[in-house]
Chimera marker file (.cmm) of the C-alpha trace (Angstrom):
<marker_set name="trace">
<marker id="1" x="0.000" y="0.000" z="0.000" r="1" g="1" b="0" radius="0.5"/>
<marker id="2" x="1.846" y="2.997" z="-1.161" r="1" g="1" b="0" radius="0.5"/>
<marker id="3" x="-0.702" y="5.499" z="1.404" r="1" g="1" b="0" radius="0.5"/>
<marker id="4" x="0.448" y="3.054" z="4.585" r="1" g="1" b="0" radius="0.5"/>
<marker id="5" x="3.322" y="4.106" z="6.735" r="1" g="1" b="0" radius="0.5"/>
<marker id="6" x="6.710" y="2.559" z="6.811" r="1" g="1" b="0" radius="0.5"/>
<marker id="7" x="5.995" y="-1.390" z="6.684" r="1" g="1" b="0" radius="0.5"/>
<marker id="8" x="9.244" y="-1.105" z="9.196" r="1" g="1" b="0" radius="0.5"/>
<marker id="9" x="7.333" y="0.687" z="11.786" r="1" g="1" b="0" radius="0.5"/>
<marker id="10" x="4.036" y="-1.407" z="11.471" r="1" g="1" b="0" radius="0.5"/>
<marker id="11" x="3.641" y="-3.743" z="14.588" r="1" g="1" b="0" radius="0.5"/>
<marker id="12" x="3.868" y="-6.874" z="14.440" r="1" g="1" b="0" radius="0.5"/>
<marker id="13" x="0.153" y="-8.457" z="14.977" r="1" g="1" b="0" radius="0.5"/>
<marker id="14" x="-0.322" y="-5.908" z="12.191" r="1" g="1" b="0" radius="0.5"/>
<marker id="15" x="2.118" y="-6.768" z="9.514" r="1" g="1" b="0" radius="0.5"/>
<marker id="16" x="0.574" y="-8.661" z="6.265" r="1" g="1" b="0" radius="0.5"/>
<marker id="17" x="0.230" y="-12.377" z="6.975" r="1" g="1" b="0" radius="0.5"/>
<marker id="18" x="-0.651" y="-14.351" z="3.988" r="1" g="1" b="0" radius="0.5"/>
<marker id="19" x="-2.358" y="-18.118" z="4.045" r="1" g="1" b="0" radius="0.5"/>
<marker id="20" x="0.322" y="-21.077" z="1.977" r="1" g="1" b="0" radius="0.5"/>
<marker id="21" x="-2.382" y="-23.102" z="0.664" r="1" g="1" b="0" radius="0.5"/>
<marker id="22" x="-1.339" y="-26.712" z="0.162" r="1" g="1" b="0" radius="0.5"/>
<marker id="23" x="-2.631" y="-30.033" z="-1.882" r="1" g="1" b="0" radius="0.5"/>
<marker id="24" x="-4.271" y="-31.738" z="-0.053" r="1" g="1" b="0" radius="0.5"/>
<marker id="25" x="-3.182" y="-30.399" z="3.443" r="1" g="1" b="0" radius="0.5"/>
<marker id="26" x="-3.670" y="-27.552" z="5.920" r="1" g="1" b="0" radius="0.5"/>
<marker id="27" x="-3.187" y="-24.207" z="5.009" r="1" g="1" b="0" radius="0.5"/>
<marker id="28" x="-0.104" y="-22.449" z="6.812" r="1" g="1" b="0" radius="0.5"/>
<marker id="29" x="-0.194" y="-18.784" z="8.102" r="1" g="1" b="0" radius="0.5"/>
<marker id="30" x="2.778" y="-16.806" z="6.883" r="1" g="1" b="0" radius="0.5"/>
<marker id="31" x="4.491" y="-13.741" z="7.423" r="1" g="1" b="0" radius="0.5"/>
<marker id="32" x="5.792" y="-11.440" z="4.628" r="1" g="1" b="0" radius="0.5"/>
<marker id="33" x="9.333" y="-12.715" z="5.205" r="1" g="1" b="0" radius="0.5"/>
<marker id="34" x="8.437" y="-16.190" z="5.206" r="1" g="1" b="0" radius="0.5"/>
<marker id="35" x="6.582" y="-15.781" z="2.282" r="1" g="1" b="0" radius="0.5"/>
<marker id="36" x="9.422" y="-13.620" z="0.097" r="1" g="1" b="0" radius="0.5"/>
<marker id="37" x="11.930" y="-17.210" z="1.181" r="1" g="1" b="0" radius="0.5"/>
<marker id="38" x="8.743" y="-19.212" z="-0.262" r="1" g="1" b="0" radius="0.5"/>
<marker id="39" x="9.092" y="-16.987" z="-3.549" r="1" g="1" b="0" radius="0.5"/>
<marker id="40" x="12.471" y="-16.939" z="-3.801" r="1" g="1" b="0" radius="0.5"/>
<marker id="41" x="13.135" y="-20.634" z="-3.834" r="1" g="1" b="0" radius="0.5"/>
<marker id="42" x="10.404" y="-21.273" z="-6.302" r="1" g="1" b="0" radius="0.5"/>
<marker id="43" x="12.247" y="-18.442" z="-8.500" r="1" g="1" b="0" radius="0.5"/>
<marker id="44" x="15.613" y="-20.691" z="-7.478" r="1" g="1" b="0" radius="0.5"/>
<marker id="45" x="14.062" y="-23.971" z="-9.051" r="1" g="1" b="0" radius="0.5"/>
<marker id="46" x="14.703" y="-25.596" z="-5.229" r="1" g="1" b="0" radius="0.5"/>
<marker id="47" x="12.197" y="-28.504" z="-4.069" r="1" g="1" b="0" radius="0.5"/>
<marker id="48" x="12.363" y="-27.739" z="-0.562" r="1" g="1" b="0" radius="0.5"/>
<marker id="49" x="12.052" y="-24.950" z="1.858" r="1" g="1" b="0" radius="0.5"/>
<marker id="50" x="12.465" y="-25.192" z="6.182" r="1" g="1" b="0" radius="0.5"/>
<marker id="51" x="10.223" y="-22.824" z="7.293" r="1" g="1" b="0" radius="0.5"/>
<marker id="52" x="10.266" y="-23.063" z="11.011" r="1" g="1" b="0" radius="0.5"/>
<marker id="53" x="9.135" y="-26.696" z="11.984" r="1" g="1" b="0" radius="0.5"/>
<marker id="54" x="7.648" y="-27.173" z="8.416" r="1" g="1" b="0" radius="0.5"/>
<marker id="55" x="9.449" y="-28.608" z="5.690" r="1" g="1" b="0" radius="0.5"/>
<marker id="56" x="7.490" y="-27.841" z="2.742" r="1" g="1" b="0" radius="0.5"/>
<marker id="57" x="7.653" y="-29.417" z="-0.630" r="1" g="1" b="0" radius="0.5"/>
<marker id="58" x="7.369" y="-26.960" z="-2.791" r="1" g="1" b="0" radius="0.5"/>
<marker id="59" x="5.451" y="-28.041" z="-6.167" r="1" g="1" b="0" radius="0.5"/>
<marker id="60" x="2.640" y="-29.015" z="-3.343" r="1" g="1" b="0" radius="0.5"/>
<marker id="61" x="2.207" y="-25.311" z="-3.101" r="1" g="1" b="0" radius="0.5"/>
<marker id="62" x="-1.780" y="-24.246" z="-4.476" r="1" g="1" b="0" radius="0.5"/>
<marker id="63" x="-1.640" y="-20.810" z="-3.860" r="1" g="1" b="0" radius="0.5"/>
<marker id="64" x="-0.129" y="-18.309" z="-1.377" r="1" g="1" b="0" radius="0.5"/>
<marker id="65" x="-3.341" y="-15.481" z="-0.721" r="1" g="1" b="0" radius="0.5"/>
<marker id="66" x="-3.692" y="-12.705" z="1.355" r="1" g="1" b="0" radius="0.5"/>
<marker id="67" x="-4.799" y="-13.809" z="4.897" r="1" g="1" b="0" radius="0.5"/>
<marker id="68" x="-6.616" y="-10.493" z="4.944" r="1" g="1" b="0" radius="0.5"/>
<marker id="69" x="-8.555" y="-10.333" z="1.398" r="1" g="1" b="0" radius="0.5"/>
<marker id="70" x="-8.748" y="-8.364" z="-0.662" r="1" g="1" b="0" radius="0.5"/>
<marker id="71" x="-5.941" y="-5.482" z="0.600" r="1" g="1" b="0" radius="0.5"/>
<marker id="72" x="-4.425" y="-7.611" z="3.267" r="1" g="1" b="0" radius="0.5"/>
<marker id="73" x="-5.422" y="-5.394" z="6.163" r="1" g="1" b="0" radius="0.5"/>
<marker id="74" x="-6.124" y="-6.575" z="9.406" r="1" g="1" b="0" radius="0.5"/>
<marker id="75" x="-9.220" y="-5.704" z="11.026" r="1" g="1" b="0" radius="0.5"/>
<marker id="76" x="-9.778" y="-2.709" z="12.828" r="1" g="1" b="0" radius="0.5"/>
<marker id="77" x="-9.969" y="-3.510" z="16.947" r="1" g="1" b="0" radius="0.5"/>
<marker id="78" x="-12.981" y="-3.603" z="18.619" r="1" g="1" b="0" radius="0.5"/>
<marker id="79" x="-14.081" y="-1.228" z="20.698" r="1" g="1" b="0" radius="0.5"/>
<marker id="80" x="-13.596" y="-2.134" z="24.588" r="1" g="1" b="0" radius="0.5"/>
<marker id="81" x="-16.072" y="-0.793" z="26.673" r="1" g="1" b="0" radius="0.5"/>
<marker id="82" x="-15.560" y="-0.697" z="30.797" r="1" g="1" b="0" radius="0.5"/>
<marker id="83" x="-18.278" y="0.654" z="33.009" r="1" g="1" b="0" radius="0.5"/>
<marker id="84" x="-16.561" y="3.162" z="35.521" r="1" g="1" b="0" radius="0.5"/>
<marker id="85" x="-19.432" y="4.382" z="37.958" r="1" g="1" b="0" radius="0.5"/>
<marker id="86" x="-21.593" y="4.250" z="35.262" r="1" g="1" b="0" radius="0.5"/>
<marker id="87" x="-20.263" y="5.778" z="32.412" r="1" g="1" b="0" radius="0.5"/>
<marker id="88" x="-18.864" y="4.001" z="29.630" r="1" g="1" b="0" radius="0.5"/>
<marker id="89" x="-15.081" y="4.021" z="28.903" r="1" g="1" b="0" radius="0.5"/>
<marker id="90" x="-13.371" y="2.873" z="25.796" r="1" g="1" b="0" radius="0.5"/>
<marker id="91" x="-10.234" y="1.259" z="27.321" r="1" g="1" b="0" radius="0.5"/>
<marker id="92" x="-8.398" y="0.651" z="23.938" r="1" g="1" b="0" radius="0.5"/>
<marker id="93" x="-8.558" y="3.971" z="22.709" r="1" g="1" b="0" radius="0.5"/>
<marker id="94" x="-5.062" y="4.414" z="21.869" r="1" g="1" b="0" radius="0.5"/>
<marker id="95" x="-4.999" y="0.889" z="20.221" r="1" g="1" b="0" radius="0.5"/>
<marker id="96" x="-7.686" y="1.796" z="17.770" r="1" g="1" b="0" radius="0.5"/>
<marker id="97" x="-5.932" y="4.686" z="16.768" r="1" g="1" b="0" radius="0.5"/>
<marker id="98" x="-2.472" y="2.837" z="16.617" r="1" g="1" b="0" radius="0.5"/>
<marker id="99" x="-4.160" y="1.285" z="14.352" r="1" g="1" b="0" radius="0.5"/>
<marker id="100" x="-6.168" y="4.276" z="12.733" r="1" g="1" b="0" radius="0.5"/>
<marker id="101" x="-2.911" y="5.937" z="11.978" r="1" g="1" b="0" radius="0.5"/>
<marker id="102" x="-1.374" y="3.128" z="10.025" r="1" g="1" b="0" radius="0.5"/>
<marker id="103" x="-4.494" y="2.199" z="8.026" r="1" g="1" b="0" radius="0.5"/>
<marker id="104" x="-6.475" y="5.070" z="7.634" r="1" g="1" b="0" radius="0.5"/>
<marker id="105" x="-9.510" y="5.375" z="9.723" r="1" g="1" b="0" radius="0.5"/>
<marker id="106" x="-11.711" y="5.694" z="6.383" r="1" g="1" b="0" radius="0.5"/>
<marker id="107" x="-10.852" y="1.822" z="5.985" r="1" g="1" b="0" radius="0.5"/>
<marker id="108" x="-12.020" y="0.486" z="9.549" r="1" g="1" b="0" radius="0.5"/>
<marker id="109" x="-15.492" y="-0.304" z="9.514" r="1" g="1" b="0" radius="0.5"/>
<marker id="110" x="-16.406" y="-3.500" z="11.244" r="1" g="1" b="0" radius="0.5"/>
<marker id="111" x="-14.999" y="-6.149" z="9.566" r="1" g="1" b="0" radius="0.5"/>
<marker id="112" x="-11.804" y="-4.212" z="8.823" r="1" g="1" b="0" radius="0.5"/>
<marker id="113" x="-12.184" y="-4.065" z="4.882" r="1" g="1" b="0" radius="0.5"/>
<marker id="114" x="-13.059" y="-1.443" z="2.613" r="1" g="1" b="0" radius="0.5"/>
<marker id="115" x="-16.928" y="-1.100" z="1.670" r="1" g="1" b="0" radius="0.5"/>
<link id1="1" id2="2" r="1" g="1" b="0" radius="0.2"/>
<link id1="2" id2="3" r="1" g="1" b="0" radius="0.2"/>
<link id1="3" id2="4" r="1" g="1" b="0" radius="0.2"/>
<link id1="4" id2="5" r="1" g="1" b="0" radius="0.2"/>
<link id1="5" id2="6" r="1" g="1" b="0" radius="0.2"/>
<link id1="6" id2="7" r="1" g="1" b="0" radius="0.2"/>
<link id1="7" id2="8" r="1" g="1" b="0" radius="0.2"/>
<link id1="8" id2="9" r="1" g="1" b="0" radius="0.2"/>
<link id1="9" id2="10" r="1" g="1" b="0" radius="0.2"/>
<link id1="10" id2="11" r="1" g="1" b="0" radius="0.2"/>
<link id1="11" id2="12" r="1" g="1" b="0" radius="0.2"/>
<link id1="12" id2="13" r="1" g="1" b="0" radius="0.2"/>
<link id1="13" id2="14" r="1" g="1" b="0" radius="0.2"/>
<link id1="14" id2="15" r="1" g="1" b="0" radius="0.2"/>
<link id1="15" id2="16" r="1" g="1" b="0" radius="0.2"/>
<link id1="16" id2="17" r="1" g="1" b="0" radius="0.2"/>
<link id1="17" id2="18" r="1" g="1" b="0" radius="0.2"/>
<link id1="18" id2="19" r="1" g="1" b="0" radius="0.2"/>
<link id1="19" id2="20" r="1" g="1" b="0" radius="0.2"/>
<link id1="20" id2="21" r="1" g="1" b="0" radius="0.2"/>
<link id1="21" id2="22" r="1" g="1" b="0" radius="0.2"/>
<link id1="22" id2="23" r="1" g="1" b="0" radius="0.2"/>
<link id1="23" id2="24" r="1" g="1" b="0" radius="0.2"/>
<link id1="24" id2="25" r="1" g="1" b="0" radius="0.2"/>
<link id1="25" id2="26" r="1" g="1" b="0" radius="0.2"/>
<link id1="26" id2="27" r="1" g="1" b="0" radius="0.2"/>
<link id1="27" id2="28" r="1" g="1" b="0" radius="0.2"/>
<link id1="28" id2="29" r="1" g="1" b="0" radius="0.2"/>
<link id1="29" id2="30" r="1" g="1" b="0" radius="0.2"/>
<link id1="30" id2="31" r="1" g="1" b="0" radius="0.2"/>
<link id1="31" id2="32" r="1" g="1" b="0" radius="0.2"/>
<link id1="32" id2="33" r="1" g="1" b="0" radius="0.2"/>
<link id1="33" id2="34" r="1" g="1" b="0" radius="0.2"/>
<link id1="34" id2="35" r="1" g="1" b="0" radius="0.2"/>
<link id1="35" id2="36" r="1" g="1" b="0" radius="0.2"/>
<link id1="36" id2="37" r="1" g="1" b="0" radius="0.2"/>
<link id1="37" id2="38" r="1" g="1" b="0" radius="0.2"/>
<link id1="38" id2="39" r="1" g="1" b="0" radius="0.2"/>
<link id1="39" id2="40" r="1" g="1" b="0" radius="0.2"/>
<link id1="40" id2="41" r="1" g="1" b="0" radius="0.2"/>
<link id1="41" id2="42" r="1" g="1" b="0" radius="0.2"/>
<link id1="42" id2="43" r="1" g="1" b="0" radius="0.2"/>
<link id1="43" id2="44" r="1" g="1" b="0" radius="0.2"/>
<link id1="44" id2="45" r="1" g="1" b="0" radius="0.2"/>
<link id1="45" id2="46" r="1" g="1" b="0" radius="0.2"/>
<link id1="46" id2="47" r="1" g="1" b="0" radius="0.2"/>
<link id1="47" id2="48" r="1" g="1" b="0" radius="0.2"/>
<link id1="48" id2="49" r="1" g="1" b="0" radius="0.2"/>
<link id1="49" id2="50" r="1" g="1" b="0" radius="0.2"/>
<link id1="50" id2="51" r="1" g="1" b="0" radius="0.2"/>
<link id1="51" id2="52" r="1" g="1" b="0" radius="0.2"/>
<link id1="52" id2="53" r="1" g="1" b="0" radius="0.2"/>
<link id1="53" id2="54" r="1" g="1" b="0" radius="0.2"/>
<link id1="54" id2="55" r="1" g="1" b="0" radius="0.2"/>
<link id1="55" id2="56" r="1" g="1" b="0" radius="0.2"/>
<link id1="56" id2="57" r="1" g="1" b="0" radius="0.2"/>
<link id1="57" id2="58" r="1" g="1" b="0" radius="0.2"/>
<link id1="58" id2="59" r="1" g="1" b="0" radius="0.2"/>
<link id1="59" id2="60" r="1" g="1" b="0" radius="0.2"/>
<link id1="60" id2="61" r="1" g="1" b="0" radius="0.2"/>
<link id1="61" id2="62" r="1" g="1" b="0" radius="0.2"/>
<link id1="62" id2="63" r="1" g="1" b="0" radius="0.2"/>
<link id1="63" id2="64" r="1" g="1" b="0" radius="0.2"/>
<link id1="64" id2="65" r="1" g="1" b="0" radius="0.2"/>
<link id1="65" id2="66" r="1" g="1" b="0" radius="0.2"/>
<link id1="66" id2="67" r="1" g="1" b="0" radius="0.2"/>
<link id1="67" id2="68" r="1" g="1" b="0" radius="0.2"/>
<link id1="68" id2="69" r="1" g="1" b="0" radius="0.2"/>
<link id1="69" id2="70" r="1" g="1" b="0" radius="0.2"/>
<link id1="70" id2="71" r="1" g="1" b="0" radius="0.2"/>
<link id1="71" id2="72" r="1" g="1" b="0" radius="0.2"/>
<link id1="72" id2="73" r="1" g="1" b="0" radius="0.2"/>
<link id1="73" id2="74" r="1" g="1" b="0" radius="0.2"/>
<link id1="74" id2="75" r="1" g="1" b="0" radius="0.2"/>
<link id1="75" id2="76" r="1" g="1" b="0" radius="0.2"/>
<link id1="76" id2="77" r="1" g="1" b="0" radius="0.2"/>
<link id1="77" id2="78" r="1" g="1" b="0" radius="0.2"/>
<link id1="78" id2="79" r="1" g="1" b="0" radius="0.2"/>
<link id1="79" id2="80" r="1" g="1" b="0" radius="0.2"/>
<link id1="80" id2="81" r="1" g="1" b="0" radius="0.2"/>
<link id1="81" id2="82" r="1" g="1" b="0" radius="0.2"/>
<link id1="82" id2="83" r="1" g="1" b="0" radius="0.2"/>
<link id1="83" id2="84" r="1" g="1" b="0" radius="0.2"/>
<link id1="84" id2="85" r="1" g="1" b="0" radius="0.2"/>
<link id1="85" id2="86" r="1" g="1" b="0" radius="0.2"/>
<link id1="86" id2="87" r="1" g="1" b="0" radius="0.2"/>
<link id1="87" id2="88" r="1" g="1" b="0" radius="0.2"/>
<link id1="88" id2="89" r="1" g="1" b="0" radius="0.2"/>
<link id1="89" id2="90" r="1" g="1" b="0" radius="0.2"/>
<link id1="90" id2="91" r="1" g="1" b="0" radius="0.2"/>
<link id1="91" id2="92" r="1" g="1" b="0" radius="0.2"/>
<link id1="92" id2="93" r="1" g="1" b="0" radius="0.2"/>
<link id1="93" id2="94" r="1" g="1" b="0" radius="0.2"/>
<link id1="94" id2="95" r="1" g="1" b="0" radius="0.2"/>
<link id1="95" id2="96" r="1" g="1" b="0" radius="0.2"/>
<link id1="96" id2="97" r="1" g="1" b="0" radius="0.2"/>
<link id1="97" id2="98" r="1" g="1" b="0" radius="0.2"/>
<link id1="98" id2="99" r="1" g="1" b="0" radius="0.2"/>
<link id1="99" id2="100" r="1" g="1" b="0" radius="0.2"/>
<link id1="100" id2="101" r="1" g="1" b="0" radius="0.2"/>
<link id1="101" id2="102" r="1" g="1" b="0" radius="0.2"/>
<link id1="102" id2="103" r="1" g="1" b="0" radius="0.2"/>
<link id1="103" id2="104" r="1" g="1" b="0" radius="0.2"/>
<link id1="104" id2="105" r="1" g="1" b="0" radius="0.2"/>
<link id1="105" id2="106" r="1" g="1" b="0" radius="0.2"/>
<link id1="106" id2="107" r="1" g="1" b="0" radius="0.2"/>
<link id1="107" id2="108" r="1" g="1" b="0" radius="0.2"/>
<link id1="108" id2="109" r="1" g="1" b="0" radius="0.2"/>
<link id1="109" id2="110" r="1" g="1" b="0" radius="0.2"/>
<link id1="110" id2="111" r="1" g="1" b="0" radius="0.2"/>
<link id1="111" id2="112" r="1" g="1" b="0" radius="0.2"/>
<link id1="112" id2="113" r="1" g="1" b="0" radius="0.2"/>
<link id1="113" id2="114" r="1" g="1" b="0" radius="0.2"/>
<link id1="114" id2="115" r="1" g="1" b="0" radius="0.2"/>
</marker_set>
């Protein structure tokens, strides 16, 4: 997303995860780096790839997709509502707009993808 801060500064339950969809086995959530070593040892003609505990064979590989279709954005945080005396407190304020100022506030409606 060219309009999204520095991926760099992004935190980390926040940074693009992507789904490794397998035949005939369990997808696999990746991050974007684990994803780029997928890419680059298909590009390399390897078999293989250790990713973690998972040894993957690589021409078993469906499809890689966004874990977060169709932009790959996470969704916005719920709002978290405490009852002080009886008034209503939002007690991740500064969570939703952690995560306001990365995405854009105009793309958090309540599933977290653009309308």
């Amino acid at each position: 997303m060219e309009d999204q801060k520095s991926l760099s500064s992004i935190p980390l339950k926040w940074e693009k995860r992507y789904l490794l969809k397998r035949i005939g086995e369990k997808d696999i959530e990746l991050t974007l780096k684990e994803r780029n070593a997928i890419l680059e040892n298909l590009m390399q003609g390897k078999s293989f790839v250790q990713l973690g505990e998972f040894t993957l064979m690589l021409n078993s590989i469906k499809s890689i997709d966004p874990f977060y279709p169709p932009f790959n954005i996470p969704p916005r945080p719920a709002e978290k509502i405490e009852f002080i005396d009886e008034r209503a407190t939002t007690i991740n304020q500064e969570e939703m707009e952690e995560w306001d100022k990365y995405f854009g506030k105009e793309r958090g409606n309540a599933s977290g993808f653009l309308e």
